[in-house]
N, CA, C and O of each residue as an XYZ file, in Angstrom:
312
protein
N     124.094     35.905     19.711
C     125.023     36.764     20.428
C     126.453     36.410     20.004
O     126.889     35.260     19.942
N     127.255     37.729     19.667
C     128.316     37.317     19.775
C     129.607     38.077     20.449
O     129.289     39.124     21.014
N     130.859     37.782     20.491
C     131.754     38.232     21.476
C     132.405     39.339     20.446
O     133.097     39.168     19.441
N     132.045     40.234     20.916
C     133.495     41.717     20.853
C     134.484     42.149     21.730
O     134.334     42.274     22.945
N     135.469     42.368     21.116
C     136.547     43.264     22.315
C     136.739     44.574     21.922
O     136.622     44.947     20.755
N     137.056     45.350     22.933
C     136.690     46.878     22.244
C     138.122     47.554     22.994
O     138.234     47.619     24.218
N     139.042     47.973     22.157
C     140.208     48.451     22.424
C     140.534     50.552     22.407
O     140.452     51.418     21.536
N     140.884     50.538     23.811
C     140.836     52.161     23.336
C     142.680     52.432     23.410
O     143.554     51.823     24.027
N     142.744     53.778     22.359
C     143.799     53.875     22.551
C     143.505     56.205     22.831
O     142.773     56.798     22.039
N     144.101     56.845     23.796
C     143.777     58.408     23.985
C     144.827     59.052     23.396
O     144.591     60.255     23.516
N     145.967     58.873     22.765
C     147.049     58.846     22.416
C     147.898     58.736     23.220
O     148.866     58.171     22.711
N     148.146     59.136     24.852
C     149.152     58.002     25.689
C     149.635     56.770     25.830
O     150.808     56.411     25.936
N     148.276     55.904     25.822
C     147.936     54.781     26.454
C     147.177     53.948     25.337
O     146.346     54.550     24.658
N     147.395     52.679     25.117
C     146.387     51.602     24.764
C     145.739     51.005     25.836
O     146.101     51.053     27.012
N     144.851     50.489     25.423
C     144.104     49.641     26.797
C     143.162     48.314     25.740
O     142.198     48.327     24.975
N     143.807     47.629     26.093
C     143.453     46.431     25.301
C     142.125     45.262     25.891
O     142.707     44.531     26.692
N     141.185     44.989     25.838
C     139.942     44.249     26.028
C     140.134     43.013     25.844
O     140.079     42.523     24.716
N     140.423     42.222     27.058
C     140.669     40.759     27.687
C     139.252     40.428     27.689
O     139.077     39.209     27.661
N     138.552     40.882     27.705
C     137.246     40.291     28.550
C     136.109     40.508     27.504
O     135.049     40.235     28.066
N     135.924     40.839     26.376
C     134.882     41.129     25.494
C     133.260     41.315     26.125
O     132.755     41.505     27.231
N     132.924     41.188     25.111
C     131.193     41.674     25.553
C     130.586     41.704     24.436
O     130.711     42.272     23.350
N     129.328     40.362     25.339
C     128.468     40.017     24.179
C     127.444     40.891     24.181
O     126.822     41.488     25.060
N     127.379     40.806     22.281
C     126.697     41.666     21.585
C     126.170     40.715     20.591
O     126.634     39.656     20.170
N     124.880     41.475     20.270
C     123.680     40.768     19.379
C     124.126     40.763     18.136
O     123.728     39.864     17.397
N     125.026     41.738     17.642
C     125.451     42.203     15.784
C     126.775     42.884     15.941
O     127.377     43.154     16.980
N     127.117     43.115     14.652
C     128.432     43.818     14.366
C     127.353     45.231     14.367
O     128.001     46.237     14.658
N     126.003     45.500     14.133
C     125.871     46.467     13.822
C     125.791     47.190     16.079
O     126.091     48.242     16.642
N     125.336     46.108     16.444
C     125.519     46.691     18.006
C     126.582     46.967     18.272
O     126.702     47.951     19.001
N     127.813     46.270     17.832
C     128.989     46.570     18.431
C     129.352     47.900     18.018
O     130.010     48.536     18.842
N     129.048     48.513     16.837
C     129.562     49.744     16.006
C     129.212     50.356     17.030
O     130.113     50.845     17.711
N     127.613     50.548     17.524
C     127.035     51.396     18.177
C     127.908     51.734     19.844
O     128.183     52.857     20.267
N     128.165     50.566     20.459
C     128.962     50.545     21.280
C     130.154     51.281     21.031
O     130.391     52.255     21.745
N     130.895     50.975     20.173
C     132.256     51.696     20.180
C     132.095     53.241     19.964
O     133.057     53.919     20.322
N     131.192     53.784     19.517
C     130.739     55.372     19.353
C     130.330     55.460     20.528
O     130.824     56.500     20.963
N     129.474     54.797     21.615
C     129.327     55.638     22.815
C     130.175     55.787     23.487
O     130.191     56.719     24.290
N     131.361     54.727     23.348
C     132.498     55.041     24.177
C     133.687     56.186     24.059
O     134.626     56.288     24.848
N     133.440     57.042     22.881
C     134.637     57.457     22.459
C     133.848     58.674     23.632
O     134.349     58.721     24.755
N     133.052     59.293     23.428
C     132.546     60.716     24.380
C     132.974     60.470     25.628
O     133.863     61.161     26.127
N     132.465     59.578     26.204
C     133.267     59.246     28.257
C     134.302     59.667     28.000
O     134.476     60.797     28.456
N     135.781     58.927     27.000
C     136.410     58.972     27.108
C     137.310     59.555     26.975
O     138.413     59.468     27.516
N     136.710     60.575     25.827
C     137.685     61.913     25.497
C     136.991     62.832     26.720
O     137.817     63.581     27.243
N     135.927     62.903     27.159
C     135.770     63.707     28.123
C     136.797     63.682     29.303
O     137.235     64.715     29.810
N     137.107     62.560     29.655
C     137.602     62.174     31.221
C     139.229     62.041     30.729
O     140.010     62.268     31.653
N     139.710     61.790     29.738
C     140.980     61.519     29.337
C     141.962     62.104     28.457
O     142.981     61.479     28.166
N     141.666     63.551     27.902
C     142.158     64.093     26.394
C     143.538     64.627     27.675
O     143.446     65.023     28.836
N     144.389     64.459     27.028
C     145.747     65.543     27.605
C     145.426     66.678     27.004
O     144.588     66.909     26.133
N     146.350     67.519     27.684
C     146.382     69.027     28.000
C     147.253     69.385     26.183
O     148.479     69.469     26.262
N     146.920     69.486     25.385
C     147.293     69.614     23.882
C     146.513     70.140     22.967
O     145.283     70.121     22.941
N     147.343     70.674     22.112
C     145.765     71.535     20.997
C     145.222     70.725     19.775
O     144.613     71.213     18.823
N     145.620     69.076     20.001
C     145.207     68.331     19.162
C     145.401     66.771     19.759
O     146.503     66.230     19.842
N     144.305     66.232     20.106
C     144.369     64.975     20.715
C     143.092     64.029     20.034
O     142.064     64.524     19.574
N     143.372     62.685     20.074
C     142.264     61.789     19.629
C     142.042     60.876     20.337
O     142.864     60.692     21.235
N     140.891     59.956     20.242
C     140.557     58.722     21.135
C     140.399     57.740     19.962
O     139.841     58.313     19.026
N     140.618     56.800     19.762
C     140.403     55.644     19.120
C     139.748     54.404     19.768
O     140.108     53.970     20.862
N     138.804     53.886     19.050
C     138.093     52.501     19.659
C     138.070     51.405     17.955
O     137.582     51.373     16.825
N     138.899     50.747     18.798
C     139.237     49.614     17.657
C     138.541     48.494     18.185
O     138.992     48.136     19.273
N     137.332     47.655     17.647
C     136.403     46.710     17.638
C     136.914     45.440     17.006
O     136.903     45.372     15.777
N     137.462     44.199     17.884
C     138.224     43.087     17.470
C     136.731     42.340     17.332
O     135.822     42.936     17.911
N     136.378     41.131     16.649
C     135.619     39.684     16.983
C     135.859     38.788     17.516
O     136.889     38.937     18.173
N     135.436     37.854     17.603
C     135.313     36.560     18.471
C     137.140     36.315     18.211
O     137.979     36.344     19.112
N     137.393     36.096     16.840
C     138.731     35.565     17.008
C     139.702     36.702     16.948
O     140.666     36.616     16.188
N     139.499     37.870     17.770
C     140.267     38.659     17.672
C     140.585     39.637     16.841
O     141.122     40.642     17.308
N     140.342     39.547     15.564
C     140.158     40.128     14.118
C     139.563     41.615     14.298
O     138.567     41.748     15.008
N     140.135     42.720     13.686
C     139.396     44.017     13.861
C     138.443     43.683     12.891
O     138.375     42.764     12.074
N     137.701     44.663     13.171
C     136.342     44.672     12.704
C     135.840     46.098     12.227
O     135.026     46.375     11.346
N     136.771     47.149     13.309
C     135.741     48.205     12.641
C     136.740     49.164     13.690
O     137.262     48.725     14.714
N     136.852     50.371     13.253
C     137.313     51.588     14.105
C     137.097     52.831     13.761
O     137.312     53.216     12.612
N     136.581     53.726     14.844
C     136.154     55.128     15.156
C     137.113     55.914     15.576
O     137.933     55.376     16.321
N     137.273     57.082     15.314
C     138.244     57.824     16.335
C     137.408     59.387     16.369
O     136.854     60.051     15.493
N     137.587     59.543     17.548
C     137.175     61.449     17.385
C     138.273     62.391     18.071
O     138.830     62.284     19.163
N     138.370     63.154     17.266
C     139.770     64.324     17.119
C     139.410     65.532     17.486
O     138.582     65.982     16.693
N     139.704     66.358     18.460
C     139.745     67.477     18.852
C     141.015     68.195     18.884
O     142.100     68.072     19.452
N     140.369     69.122     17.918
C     141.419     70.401     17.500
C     141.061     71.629     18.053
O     139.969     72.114     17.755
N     141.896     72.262     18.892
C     141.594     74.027     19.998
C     142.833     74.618     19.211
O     143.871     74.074     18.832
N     142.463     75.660     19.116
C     143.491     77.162     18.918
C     142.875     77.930     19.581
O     141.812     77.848     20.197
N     143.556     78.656     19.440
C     143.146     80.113     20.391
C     143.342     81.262     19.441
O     144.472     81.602     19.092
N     142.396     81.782     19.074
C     141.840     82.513     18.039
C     142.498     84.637     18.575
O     141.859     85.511     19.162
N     143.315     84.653     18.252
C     144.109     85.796     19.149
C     145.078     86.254     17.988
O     145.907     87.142     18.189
């Protein structure tokens, strides 16, 4: 097992991971940081026709490791 911190940023706000969470692999942690981006653009995107969520995956000593982001783009087709 080892320790990840998993950092989101919605484009307002960072929110930085004090508290990590153990995980079996870097390949679990990947998996982790992709389930988190959906909650979070669901519950958090501002009102804009182009917003992203980012999850930046630190290691034990803090070190990134790996980052996802998913981007939603709306127009209005008119």
């Amino acid at each position: 097992m080892s320790l990840f911190y998993f950092d989101i940023n919605d484009g307002l706000e960072a929110a930085y991971d004090d508290t990590g969470t153990e995980l079996a692999d870097r390949a679990e942690a990947r998996k982790e940081a992709l389930a988190v981006l959906a909650p979070v653009a669901r519950e958090g995107l501002p009102d804009s026709m182009k917003c992203a969520v980012t999850v930046t995956v630190r290691d034990g000593a803090k070190r990134p490791i790996f980052h996802a982001s998913l981007t939603l783009v709306e127009d209005w087709i008119e």
